[in-house]
N, C-alpha and C positions, 0 to 999 in steps of 0.2 A: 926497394921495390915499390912500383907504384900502385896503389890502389885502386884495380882494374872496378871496382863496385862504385866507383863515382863517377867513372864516365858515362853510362847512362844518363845518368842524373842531368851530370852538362850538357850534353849532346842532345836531351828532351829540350832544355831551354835554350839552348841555340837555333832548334827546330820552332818552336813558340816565338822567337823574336819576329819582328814582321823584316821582309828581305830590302824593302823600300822604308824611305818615313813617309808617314804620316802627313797627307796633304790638306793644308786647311779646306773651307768653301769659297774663299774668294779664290785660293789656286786654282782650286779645280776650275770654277768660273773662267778666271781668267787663260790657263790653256786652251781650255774650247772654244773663248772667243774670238784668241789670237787664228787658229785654224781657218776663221771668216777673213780675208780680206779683205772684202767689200766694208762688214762691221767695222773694223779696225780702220778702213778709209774715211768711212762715216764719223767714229768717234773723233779722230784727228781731227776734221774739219770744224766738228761741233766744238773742240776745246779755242783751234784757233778763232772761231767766231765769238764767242765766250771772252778770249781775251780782246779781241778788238773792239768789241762792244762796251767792257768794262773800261779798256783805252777811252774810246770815244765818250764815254760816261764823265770821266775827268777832264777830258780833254775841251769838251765843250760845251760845260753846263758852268753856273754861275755869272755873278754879275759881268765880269773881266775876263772870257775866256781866251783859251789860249787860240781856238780856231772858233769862228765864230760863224756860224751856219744861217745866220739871220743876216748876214752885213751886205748890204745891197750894193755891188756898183755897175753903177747901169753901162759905163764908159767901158768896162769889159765882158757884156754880155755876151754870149755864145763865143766864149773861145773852146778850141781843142783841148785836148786831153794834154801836160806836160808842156803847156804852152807858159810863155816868160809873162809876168806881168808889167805891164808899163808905168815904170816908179816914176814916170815925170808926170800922170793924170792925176797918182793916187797921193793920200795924205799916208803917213807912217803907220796909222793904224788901218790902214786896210791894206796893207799887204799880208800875203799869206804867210801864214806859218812854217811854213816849207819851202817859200822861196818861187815856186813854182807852182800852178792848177795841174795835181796829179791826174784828176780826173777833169778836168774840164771847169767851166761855168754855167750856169741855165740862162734864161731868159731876162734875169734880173742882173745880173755878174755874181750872182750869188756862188762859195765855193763848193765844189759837187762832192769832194773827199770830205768835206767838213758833214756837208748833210747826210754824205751815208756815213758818216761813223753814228752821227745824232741816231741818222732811223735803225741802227744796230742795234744800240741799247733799246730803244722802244719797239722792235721786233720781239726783243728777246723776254722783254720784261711782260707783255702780249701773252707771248708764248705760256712760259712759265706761268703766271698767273692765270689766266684762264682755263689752261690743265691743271691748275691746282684747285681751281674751286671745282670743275667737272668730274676730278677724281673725289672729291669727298667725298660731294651728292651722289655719286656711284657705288662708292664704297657702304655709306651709310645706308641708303636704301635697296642696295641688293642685301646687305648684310641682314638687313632687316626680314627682306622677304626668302630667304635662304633656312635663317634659323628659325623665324617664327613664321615660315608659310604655312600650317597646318592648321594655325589659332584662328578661330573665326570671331569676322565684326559683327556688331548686332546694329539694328536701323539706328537708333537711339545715337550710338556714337556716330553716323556717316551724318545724320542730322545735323547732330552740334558742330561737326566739322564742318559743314556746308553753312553753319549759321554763323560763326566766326570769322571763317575765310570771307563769306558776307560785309559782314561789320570790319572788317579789318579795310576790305577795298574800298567801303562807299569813305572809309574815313579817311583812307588815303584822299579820297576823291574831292573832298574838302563836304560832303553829303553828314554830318557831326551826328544828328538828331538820330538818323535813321539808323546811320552805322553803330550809334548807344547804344539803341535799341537792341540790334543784334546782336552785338558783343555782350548785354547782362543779358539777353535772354539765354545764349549758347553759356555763357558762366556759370547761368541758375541751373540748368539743363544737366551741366555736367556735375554740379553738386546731389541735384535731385540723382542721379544714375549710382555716383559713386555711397550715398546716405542707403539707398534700396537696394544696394550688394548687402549691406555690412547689417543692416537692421533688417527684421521681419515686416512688411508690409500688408496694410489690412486687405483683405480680400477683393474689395469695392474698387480699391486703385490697381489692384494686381489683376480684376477684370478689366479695367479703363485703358491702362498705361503696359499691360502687359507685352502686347506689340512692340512696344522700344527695347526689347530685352531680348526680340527674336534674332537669328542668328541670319546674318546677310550674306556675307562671302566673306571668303578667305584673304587673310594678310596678303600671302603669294599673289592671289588674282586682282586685289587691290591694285598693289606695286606693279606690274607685269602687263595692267592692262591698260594703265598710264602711260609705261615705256610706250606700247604700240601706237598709242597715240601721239605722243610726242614724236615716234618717229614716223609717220604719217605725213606730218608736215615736213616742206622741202628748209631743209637748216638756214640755207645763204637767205633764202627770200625770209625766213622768219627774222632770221638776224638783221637784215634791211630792213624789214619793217617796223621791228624794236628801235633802233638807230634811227629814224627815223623821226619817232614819236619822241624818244629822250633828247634832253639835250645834248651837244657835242661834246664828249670830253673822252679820256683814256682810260679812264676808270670805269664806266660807261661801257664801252669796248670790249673792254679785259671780263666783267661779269657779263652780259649780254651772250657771249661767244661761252664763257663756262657756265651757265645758263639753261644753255640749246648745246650741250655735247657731252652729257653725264651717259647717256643710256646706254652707250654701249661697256663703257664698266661697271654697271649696275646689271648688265647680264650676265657678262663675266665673274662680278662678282655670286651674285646667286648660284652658279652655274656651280663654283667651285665650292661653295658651302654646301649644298644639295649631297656632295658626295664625301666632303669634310665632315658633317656633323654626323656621321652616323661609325665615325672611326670611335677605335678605342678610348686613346687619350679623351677625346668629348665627353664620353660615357663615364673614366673615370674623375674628369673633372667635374661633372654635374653630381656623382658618386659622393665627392667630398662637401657639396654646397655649397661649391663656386657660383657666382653669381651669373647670370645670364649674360652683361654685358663684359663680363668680364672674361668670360669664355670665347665672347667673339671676337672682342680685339685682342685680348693677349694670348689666344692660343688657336687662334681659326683664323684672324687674319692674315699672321705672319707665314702662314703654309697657301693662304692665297691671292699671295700678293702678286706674283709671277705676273703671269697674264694682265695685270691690271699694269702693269711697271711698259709692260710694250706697246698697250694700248696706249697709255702717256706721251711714250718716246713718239710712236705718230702723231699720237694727237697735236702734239707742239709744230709741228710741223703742219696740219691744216689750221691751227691759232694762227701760226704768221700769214700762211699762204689769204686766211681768211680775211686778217688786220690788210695785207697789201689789194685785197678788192674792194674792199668798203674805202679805202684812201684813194686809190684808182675812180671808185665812181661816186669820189668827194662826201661818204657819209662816216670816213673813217678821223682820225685824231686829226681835230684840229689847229690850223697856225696858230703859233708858229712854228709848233712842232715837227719836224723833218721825220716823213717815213720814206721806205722807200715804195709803198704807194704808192704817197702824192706823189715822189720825184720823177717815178713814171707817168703819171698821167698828165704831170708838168709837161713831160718831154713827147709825149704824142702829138705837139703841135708843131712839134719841129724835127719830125721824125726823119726827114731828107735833109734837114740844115745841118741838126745836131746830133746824129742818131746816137751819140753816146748817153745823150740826155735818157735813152730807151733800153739802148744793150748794156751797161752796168749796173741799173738796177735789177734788171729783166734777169741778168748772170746771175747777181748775188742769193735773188729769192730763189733762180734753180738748184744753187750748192747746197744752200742751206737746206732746203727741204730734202732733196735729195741726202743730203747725207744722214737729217732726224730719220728717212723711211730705212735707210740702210740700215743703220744701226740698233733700226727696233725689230729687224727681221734678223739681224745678229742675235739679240737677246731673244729673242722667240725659239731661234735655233739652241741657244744655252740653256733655256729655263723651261723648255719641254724635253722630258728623257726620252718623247716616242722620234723626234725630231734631230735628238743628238747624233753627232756622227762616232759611230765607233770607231775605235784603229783598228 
């Protein structure tokens, strides 16, 4: 006979089994992203770009390359797109690598496939890099005014910070004497501040100097009132104007653009610490003696990173659009570098001759950006639950 007093038993842990398994976070991620097609359009187009860039990375960079985007011949200047080359003008080494101009020649015979694989990689590298210094200064100083917006400055410190930042510029400025000056005066400044916390001070000075220990504003309005002012200013003309003044180069470019484009992850970020730090987890980590910075990156960042990861995904996406208008109206990376800027604004002079010199660069910056804005309104739609779609 079987013993009917054990089936309960089973029959509870069959009911406790879960019916489904167990879905990681990147599943779940990745279901709901697949649901976006647009997303899904976007990401594909970003991986092919990605690889064609890293192509063109090898393909034509180094002493000896294999396509060579600099090679001048004048004898087949403006031909068509999949046009033959004429091996009886050229020497061996300037025939193309393919046999044929995929895309054509410019004004020089220069090859047109050759130079946009070149401006891929410096698109992308633009991209990437510029969203990377923009998201830090974002990260780091919203984090800042997020967690510590409450704590107030006293005049004393906005001083020494204004007499440093001082000394620091006139030194850049090649001004040595003056900028000394205010770099030991802001040094003494901040020892005298940091000596009159920790020690008792006579009376005489604590009537004299007392003023520098009064309280000014807040971290929060600090940080917050800086953003508004940096966004005050119109972006592209400030980045022309910097560009301008620096000299030309890509490096130059890449900080200049992450520079002038942190503030809006610097409000996001805030945004989402403001109602992060007052969660449990915060309370009991501050409970144990966790350290302040330690609270914010390893247990407050990674619950607000969401929103800062989309703003990214576009942002890459106005890094390039922005590299392709500064090369357009010639203050963007200089020759001999191939973007696909310049290759556009090479080709507006021969926009009825050659108009492909116009429509394949003009195409390639519409994909690519288009598909960075797609793909970050996909992740917007996955990494916001008020946004998710239910089934």
């Amino acid at each position: 006979m079987t013993d009917v007093s054990k089936q309960p038993a089973a029959n509870d842990r069959a009911l406790d089994e879960p019916s489904t398994p167990k879905s990681s976070q990147w599943q779940l991620f990745w279901s709901q992203l697949q649901k976006n097609r647009l997303a899904i359009w976007g990401l594909v187009t970003f991986v092919i770009f990605f690889v064609i860039a890293l192509g063109g990375l090898l393909l034509t960079s180094g002493t000896n390359p294999v396509m060579n985007p600099a090679m001048v011949r004048l004898q087949e200047k403006l031909r068509p797109p999949l046009a033959e080359p004429n091996i009886e003008t050229l020497k061996p080494a300037e025939i193309p690598a393919t046999g044929v101009y995929l895309l054509g020649t410019d004004d020089l015979g220069r090859d047109v496939f050759a130079r946009m694989l070149q401006g891929a990689w410096v698109s992308l590298t633009v991209g990437f890099v510029a969203v990377g210094i923009s998201v830090l200064i974002g990260i780091f100083l919203g984090g800042i005014a997020g967690y510590f917006g409450d704590r107030q400055i006293r005049i004393g410190h906005l001083m020494l910070t204004a007499l440093l930042i001082i000394g620091i510029s006139l030194t850049m400025a090649g001004i040595y004497r003056w900028g000394a000056v205010c770099l030991a005066s802001g040094l003494l400044g901040v020892f005298y501040l940091n000596l009159s916390g920790k020690v008792t001070v006579k009376s005489g000075n604590q009537r004299n100097y007392g003023w520098l220990r009064k309280k000014a504003l807040s971290v929060d309005t600090l940080i917050m009132r800086f953003v508004d002012i940096m966004l005050c200013f119109p972006s592209f003309f400030l980045i022309l104007t910097v560009v301008a003044i620096l000299p030309a180069s890509i490096y130059n470019i890449m900080i200049v653009i992450g520079l002038t484009s942190w503030m809006v992850s610097a409000r996001l970020v805030r945004a989402e610490f403001l109602s992060i730090r007052e969660q449990d987890f915060v309370a009991a980590a501050r409970a144990l003696g966790v350290g302040n910075f330690r609270i914010i990156f390893r247990h407050m960042m990674p619950n607000a990173i969401g929103p800062v990861l989309v703003s990214a995904t576009i942002g890459i996406a106005y890094a390039i659009l922005t590299e392709a208008a500064l090369s357009f109206l010639g203050f963007g990376v200089p020759p001999p570098h191939a973007t696909w800027g310049n290759i556009l604004s090479d080709g507006r002079r021969f926009i009825f001759d050659a108009p492909w010199l116009t429509f394949i660069p003009g195409l390639a910056i519409l994909l690519v950006v288009l598909s960075f804005n797609l793909f970050g309104e996909g992740l917007r739609d996955v990494l916001n639950p008020k946004l998710r779609e239910r089934p």
